[in-house]
C-alpha positions as CSV (number, residue, x, y, z in Angstrom):
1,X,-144.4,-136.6,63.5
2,X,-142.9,-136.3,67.0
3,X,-145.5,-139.3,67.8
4,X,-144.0,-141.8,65.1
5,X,-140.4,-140.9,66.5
6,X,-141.7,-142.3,70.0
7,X,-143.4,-145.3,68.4
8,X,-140.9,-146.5,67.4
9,X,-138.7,-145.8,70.3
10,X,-141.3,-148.0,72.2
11,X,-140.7,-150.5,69.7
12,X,-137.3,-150.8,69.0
13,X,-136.7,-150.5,73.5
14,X,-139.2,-153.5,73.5
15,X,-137.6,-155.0,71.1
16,X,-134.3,-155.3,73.5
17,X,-136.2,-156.3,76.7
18,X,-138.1,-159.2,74.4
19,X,-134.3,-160.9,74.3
20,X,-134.2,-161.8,78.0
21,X,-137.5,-161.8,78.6
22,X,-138.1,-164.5,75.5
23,X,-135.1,-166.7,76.8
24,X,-136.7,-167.0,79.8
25,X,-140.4,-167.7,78.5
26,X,-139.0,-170.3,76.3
27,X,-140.3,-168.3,73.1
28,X,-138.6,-166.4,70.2
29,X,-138.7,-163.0,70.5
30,X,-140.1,-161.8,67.2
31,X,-143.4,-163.8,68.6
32,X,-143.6,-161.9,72.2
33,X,-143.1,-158.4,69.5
34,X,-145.9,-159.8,67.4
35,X,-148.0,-159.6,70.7
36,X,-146.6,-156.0,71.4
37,X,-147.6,-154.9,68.7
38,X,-150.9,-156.2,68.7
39,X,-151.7,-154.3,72.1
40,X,-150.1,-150.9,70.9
41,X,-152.7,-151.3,67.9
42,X,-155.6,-152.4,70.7
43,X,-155.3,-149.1,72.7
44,X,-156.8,-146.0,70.8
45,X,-154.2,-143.1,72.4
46,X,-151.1,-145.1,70.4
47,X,-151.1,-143.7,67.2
48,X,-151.5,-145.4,63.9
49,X,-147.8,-145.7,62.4
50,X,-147.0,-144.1,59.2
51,X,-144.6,-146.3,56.5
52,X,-145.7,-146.5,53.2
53,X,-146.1,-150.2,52.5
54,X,-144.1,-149.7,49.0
55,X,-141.1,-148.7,51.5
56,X,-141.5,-151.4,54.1
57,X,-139.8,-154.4,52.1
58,X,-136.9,-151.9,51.0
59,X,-136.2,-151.3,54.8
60,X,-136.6,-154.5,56.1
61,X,-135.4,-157.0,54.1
62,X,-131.9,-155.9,52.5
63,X,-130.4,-155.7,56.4
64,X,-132.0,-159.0,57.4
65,X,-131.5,-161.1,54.1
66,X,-127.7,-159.8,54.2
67,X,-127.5,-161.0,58.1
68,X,-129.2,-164.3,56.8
69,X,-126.3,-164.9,54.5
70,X,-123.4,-164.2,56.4
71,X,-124.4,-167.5,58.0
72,X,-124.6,-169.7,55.3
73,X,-122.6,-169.8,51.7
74,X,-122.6,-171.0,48.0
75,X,-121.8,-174.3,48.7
76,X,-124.4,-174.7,50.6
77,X,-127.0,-173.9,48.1
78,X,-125.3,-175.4,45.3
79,X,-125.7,-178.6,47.0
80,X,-129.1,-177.9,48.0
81,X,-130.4,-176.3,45.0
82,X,-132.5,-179.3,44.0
83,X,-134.2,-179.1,47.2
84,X,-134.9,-175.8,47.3
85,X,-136.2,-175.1,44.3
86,X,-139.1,-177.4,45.1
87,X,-140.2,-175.8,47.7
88,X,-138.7,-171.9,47.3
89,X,-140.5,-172.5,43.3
90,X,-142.9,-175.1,43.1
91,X,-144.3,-175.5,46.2
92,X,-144.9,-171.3,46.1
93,X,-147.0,-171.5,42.7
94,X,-149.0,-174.7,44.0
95,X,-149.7,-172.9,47.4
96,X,-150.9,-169.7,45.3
97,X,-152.9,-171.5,43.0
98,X,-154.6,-173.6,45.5
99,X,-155.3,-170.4,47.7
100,X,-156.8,-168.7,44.8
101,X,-159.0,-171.6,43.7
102,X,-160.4,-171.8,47.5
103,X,-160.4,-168.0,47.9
104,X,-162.7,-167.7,44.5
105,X,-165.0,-170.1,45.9
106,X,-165.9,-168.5,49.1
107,X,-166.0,-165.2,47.8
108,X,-167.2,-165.6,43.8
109,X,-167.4,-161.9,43.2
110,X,-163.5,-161.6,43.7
111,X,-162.0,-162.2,40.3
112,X,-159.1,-164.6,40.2
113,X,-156.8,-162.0,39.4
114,X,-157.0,-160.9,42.8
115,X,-157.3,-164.3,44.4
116,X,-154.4,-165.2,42.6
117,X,-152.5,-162.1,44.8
118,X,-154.1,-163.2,47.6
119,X,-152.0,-166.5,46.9
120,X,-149.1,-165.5,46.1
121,X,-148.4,-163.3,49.2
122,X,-149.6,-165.7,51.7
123,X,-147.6,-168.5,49.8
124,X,-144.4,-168.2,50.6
125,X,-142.5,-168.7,54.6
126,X,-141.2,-165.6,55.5
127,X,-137.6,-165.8,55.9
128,X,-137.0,-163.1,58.4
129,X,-139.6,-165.4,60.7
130,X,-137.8,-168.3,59.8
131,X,-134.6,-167.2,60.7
132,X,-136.0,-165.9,63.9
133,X,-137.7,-168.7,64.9
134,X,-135.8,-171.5,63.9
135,X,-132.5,-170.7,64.5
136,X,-133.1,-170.4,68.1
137,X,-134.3,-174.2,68.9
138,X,-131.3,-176.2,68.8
139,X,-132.7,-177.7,65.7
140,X,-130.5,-179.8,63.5
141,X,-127.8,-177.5,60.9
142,X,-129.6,-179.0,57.8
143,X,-133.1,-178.3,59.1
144,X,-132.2,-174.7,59.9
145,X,-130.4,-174.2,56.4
146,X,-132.9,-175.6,54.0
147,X,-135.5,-173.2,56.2
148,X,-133.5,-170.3,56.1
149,X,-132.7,-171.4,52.1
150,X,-136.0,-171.8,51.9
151,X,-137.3,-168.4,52.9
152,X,-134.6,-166.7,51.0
153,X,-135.2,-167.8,47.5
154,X,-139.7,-168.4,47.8
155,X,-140.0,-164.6,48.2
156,X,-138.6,-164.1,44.2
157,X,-141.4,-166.7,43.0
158,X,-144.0,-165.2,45.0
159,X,-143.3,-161.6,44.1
160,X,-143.1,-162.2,40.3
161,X,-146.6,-163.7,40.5
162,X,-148.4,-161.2,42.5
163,X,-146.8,-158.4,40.7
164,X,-148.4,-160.2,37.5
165,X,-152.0,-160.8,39.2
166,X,-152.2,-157.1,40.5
167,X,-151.4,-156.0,37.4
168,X,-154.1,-158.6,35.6
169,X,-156.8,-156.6,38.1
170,X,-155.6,-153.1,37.3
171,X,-155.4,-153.4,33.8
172,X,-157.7,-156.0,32.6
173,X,-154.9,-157.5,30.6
174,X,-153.1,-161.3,31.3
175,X,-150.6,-163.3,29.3
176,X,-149.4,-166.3,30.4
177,X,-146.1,-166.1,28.4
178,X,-145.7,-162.2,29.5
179,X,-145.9,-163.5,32.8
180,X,-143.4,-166.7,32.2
181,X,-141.3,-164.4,30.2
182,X,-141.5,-161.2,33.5
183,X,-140.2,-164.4,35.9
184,X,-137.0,-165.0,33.7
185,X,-136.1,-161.7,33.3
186,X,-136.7,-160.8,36.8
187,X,-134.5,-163.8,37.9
188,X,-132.3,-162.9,35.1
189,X,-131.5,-159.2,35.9
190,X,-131.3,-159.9,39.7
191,X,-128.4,-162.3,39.7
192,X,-126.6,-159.6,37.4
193,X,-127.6,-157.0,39.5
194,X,-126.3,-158.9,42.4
195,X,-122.9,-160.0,41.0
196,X,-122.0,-156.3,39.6
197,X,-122.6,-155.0,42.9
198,X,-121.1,-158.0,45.0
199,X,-117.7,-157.9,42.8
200,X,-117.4,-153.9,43.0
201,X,-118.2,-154.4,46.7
202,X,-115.8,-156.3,47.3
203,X,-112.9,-154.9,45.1
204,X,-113.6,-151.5,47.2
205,X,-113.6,-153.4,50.7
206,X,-110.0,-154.7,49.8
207,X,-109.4,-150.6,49.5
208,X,-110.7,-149.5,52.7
209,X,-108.6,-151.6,54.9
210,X,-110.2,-150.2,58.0
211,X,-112.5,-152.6,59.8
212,X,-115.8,-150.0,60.4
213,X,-115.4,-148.8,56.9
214,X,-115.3,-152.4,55.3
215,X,-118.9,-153.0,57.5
216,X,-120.8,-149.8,56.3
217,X,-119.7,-150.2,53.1
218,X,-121.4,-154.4,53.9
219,X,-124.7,-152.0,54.7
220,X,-124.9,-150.2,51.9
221,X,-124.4,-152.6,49.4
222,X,-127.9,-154.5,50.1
223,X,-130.3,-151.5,49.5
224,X,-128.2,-150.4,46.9
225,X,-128.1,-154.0,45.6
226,X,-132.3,-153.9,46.2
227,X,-132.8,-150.3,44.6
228,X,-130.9,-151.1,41.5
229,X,-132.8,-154.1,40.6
230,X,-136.1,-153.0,40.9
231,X,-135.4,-149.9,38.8
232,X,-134.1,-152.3,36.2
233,X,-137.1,-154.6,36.2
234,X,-135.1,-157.5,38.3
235,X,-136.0,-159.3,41.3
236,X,-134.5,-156.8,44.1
237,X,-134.7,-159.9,46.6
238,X,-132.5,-162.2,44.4
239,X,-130.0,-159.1,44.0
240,X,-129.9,-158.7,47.4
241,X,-129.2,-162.3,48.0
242,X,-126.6,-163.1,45.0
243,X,-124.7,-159.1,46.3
244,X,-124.7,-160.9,50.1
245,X,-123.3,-164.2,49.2
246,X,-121.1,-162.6,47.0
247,X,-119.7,-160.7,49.6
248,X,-119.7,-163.3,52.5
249,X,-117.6,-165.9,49.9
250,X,-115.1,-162.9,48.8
251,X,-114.8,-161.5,52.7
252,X,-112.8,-165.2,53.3
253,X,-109.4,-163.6,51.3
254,X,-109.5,-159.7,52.6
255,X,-110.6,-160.4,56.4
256,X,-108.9,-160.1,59.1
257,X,-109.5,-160.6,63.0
258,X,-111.0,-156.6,63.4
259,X,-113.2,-157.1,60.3
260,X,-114.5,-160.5,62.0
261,X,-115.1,-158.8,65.2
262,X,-116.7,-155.7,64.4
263,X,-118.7,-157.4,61.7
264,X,-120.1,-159.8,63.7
265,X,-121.3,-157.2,66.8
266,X,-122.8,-155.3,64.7
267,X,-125.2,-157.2,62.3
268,X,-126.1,-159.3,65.4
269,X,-127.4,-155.7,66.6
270,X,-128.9,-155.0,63.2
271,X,-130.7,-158.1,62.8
272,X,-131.8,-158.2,66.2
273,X,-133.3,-154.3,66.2
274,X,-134.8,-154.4,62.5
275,X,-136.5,-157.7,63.4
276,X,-137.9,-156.6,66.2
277,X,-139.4,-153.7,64.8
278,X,-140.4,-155.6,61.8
279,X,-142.3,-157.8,63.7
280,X,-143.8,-154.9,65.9
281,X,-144.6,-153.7,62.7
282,X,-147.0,-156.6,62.1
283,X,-148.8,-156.3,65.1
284,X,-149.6,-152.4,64.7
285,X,-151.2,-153.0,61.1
286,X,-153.6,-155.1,63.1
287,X,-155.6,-151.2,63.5
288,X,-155.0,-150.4,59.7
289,X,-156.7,-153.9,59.1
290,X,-159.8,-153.6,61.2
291,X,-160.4,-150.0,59.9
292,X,-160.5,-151.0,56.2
293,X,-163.0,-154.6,56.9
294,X,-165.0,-152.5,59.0
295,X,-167.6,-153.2,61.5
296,X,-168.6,-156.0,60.2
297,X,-165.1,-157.8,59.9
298,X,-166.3,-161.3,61.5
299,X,-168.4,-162.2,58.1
300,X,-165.1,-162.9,56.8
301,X,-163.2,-165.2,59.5
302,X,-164.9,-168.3,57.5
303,X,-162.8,-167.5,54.2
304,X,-160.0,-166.9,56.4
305,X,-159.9,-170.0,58.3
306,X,-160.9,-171.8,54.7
307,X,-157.3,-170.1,53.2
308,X,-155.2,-171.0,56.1
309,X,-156.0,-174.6,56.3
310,X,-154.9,-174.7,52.7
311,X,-151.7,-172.7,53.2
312,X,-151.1,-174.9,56.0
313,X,-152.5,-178.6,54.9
314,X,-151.1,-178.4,51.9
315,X,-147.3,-177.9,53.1
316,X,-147.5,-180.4,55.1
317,X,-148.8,-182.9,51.9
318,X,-146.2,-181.7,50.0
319,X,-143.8,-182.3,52.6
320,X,-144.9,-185.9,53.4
321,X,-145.0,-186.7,49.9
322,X,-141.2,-185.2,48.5
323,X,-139.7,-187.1,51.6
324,X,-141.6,-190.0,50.7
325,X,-140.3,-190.0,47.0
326,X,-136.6,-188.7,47.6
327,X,-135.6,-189.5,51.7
328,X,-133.3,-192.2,50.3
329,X,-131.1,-189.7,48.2
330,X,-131.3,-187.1,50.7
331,X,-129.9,-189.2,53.0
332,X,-127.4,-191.0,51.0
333,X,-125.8,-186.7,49.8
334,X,-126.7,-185.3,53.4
335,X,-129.1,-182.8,52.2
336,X,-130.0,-180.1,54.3
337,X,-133.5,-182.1,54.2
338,X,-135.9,-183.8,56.7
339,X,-136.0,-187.4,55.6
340,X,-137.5,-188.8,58.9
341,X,-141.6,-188.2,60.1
342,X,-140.1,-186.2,63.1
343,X,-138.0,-183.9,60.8
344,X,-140.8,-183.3,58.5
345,X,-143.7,-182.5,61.4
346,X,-141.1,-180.0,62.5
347,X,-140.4,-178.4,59.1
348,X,-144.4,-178.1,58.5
349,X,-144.9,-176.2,61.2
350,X,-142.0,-174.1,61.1
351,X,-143.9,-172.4,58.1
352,X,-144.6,-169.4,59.4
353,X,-145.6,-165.9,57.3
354,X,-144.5,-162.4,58.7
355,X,-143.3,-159.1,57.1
356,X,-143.3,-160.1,53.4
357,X,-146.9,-160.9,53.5
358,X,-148.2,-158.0,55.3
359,X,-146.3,-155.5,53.4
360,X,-147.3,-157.3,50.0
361,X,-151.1,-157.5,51.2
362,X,-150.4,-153.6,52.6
363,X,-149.6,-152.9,48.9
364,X,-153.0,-154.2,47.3
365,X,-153.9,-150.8,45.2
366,X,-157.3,-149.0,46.1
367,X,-158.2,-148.8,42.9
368,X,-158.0,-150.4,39.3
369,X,-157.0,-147.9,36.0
370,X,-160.7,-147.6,35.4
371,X,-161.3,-145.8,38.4
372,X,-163.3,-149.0,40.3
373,X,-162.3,-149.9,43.8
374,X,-159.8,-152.8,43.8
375,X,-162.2,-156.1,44.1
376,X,-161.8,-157.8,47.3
377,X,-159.7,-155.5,48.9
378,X,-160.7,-155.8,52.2
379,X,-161.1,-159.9,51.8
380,X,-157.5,-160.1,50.9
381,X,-156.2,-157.6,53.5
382,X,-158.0,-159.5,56.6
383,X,-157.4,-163.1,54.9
384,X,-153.7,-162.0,54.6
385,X,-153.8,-160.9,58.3
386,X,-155.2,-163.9,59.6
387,X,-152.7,-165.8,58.2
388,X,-149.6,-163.9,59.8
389,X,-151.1,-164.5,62.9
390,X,-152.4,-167.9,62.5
391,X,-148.8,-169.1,61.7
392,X,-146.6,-166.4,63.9
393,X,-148.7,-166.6,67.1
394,X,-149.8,-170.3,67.2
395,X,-147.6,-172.3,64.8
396,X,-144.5,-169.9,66.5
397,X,-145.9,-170.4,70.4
398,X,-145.9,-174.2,69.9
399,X,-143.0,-174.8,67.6
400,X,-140.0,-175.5,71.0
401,X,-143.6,-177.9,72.1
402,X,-143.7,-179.7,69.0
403,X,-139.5,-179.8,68.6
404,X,-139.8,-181.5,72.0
405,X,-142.5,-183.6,71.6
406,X,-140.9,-185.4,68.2
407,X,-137.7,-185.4,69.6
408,X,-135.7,-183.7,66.9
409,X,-133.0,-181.8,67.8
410,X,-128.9,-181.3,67.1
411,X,-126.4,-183.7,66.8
412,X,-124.3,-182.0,69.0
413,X,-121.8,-185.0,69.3
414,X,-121.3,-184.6,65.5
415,X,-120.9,-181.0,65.3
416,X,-118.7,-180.7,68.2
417,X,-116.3,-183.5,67.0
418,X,-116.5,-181.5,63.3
419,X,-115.2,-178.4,65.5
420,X,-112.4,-180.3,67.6
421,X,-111.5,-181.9,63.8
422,X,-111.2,-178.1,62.7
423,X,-109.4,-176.8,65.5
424,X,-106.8,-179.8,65.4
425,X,-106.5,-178.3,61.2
426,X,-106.1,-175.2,62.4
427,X,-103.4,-175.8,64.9
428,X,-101.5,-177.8,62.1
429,X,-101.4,-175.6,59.9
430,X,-100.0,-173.2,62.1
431,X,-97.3,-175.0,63.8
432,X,-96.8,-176.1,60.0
433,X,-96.3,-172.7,59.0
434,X,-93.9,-172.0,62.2
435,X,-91.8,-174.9,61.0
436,X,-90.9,-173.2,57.9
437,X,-90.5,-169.9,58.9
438,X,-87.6,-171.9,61.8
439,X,-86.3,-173.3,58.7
440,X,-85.8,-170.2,56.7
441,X,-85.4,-167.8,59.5
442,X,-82.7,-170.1,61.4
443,X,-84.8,-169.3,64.5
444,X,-82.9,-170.8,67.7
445,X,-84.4,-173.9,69.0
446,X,-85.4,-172.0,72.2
447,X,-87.4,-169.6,71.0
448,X,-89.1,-172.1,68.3
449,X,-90.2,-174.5,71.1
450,X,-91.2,-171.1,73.1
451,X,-93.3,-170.4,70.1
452,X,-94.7,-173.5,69.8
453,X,-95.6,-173.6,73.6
454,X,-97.5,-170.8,72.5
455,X,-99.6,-171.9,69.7
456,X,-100.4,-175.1,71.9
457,X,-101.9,-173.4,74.6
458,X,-103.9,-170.9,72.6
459,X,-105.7,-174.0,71.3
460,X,-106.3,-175.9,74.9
461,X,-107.8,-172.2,76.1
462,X,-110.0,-171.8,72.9
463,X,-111.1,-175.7,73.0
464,X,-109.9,-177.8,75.8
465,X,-111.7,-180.5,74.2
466,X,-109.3,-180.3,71.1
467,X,-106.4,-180.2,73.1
468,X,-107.1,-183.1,75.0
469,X,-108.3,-185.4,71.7
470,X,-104.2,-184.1,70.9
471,X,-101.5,-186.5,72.0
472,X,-98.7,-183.7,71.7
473,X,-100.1,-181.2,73.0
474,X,-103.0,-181.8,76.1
475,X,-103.1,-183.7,78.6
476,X,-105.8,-183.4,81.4
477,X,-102.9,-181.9,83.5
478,X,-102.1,-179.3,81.0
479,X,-105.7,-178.4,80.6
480,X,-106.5,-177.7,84.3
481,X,-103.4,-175.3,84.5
482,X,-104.8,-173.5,81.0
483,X,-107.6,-173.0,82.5
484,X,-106.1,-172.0,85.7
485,X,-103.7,-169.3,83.4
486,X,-106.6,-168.2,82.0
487,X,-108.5,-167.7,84.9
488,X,-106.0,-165.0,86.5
489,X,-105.4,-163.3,83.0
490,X,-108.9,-162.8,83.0
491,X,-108.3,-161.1,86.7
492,X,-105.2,-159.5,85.9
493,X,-106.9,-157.6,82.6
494,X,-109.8,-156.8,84.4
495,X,-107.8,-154.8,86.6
496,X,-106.6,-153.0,83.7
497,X,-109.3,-151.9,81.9
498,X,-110.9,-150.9,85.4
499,X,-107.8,-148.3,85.8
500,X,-108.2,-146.9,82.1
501,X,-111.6,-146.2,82.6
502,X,-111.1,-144.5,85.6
503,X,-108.4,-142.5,83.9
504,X,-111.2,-141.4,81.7
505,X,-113.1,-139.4,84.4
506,X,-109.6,-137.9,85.2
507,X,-108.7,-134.6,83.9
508,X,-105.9,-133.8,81.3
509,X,-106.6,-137.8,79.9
510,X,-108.2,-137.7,75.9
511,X,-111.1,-139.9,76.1
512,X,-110.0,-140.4,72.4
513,X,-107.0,-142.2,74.1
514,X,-109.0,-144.3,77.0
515,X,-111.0,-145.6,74.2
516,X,-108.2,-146.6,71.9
517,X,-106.6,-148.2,75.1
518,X,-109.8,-150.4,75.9
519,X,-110.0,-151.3,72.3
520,X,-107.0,-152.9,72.2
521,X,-107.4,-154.5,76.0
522,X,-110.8,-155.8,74.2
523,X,-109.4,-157.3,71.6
524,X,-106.6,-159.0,73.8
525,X,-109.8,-160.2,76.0
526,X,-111.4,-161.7,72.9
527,X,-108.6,-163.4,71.3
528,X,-108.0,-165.5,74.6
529,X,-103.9,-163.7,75.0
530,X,-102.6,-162.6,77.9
């Protein structure tokens, strides 16, 4: 046991070195952990690791799906909805069909039952991959969303259908309606699912008023919301994903600045640790994967290369041929769509599989209820394999080549003049709310325009940009100077916190006390006051 403790110590410390170390390869992290992983599995004293594959979704994805939501909302699917659905739905079933039809004709033994698994787990982008990947390109906001919105909803579709096809092989039984009737009650009892929990969630985060309580109670909630749902037959992704928006759109009325803070910290550690390992986790299974083809795994690298030129070809059909048929409406709403060549080459290739597909191919049952070895076992385990690393190690390596060679990247003119446009709201509505509380208070003139001050140059040392686009507040003159003010508070609260730490090594002085200090000196730091 001691040796899966410092496996995953190995991991999880590689996963923190990957972070530099990626930035300056030029390549996401979760691909140089894919690579890790692969030479742990390559050197026979690292031991095999131990996770049951039925546990490795319930780890993984609650944590990472719930980090994935904080950054985007409602709205933002509402609008999209429509665009997701083709490919989170649609495209999924196509892709598994397809894969099963091609699967079945390489290797005719393998009933379709188990093709059709074969399908449905290698079907659908896996969004902790995406959002790995992706996010860290400077691509375009409505490329990364309708990815990220993407991967978050294809896993439900997928799911339903290989939980269907498994359970065709095991028991010899199918119905096509059972199987329509499984998907809508899945969907169904996941939404509930996720509302009950996402209401009671938030109704008890009102209660807790402390910052670190609100945020572990923000952990719990997604395997809770996961658990619940497959017990009740649901789709424990969609639970998962209806509890996390939930929260993220009720956390805008009970949040305050410490919430914010120590939220933000430390699901930007959790996400950054659990994918790491997740994606470490691929690249150890590679042992697990050789062991069950056998010696003679190369007779099945030609049914393997036949299922990933349809996974990949046919995404990038489908894509060409949606943004053919609905680019003008796209771009008339501003969907979070391509509807340009570039775009669309980009969105292709950013297809990559990862943990769902592995721990869904990991999951494949030995046997059937008649006793019989599970047909094609091994065919689906390497083919499943091969795709992860087909799409992770070469579709991932080239991805920043292929962003750079089509051009496509940010509008960061756009977004930064939405941000100065915000900030200017922001800074109105204060001094709004300042004038009022003047009026009602009968505050003296001199300590309203001292207040006012204030609030101005909080905005020109948060955005200097802002200021300056301000008549009444900026001028480049007043900007130099904030920036000059801010420069020596920096200094100045440096010099602080460097005399409450050493107080901490002094005796007599509660570290308790030191730490409540440097909290508060923190926080000062991060809201910009001096």
């Amino acid at each position: 046991m001691h040796h899966q403790f410092e496996l995953i110590f190995v991991v999880l410390l590689a996963t923190i070195i990957a972070q530099p170390l990626g930035r300056r390869l030029g390549q996401a992290p979760a691909v140089l952990m894919t690579v890790f992983g692969l030479v742990l599995a390559l050197i026979p004293q690292v031991p095999d690791v131990r996770i049951e594959p039925e546990l490795i979704l319930p780890l993984v994805l609650p944590p990472l799906l719930y980090a994935a939501a904080r950054r985007t909302s409602w709205r933002a699917f509402s609008e999209n909805w429509g665009a997701i659905s083709l490919r989170a739905v649609v495209l999924v079933a196509v892709t598994a069909v397809a894969v099963a039809l091609v699967f079945r004709a390489w290797y005719p033994a393998v009933p379709i039952g188990a093709a059709l698994a074969l399908g449905a787990l290698v079907a659908p982008p896996d969004p902790v991959a995406v959002s790995a990947l992706a996010g860290k390109l400077g691509l375009p906001r409505r490329l990364v969303a309708v990815l990220e919105g993407e991967g978050l909803f294809n896993d439900v579709t997928a799911i339903v259908i290989y939980a269907a096809a498994i359970q065709a092989v095991v028991t010899g039984k199918f119905s096509a309606w059972h199987a329509a009737g499984d998907f809508v009650i899945s969907a169904v009892v996941g939404v509930l699912v996720g509302l009950l929990l996402g209401w009671l969630g938030s109704k008890l985060m009102r209660r807790l008023g402390e910052a670190p309580w609100q945020v572990a109670l923000g952990l719990l909630l997604p395997f809770a919301a996961y658990a619940l749902a497959e017990a009740r037959g649901g789709s424990a992704v969609l639970a998962v994903l209806v509890c996390s928006l939930y929260l993220t759109d009720a956390a805008t009325d009970f949040s305050d600045s410490d919430y914010r803070l120590v939220g933000d910290s430390f699901w930007e550690i959790t996400e950054m640790l659990v994918t790491g390992f997740a994606f470490g986790l691929i690249g150890l299974e590679l042992s697990t994967v050789l062991r069950d083809a056998g010696p003679d795994w190369p007779r099945f690298l030609g049914g393997a290369a036949a299922v990933i030129g349809v996974v990949v070809g046919l995404r990038l059909i489908w894509l060409l041929c949606t943004t053919a048929l609905f680019r003008n409406r796209w771009r008339t709403h501003d969907a979070d769509e391509p509807y340009t060549w570039r775009e669309t080459i980009v969105t292709w290739w950013a297809g990559m599989r990862g943990v769902a597909t592995v721990a869904l191919a990991l999951a494949v049952p030995l046997t059937t209820d008649s006793g019989a070895p599970f047909p094609g076992r091994s065919e689906i385990l390497f083919t499943a394999f091969a795709v992860v690393l087909f799409t992770l190690l070469l579709q991932g390596t080239t991805l920043p080549a292929v962003v750079r060679a089509t051009g496509v990247h940010a509008d960061t003119g756009r977004e930064r003049e939405m941000e100065r446009q915000l900030w200017t709201r922001v800074l109105q509505a204060e001094l709004a709310r300042l004038k009022e509380i003047s009026t009602t208070e009968r505050l003296p003139e001199e300590i309203y325009e001292r207040l006012r001050d204030g609030f101005e140059r909080r905005l020109a040392q948060a955005d200097p940009e802002a200021a300056d686009s301000n008549a009444r507040i900026a001028t480049d003159r007043t900007v130099a100077f904030t920036k000059q003010i801010r420069a020596i508070s920096d200094e100045v609260l440096e010099a602080g916190r460097t005399e409450a730490l050493a107080a901490r090594r002094e005796p007599g002085i509660a570290p308790d006390v030191v730490d409540r200090v440097m909290r508060r000196l923190d926080l000062r730091t991060k809201a910009g006051r001096p």
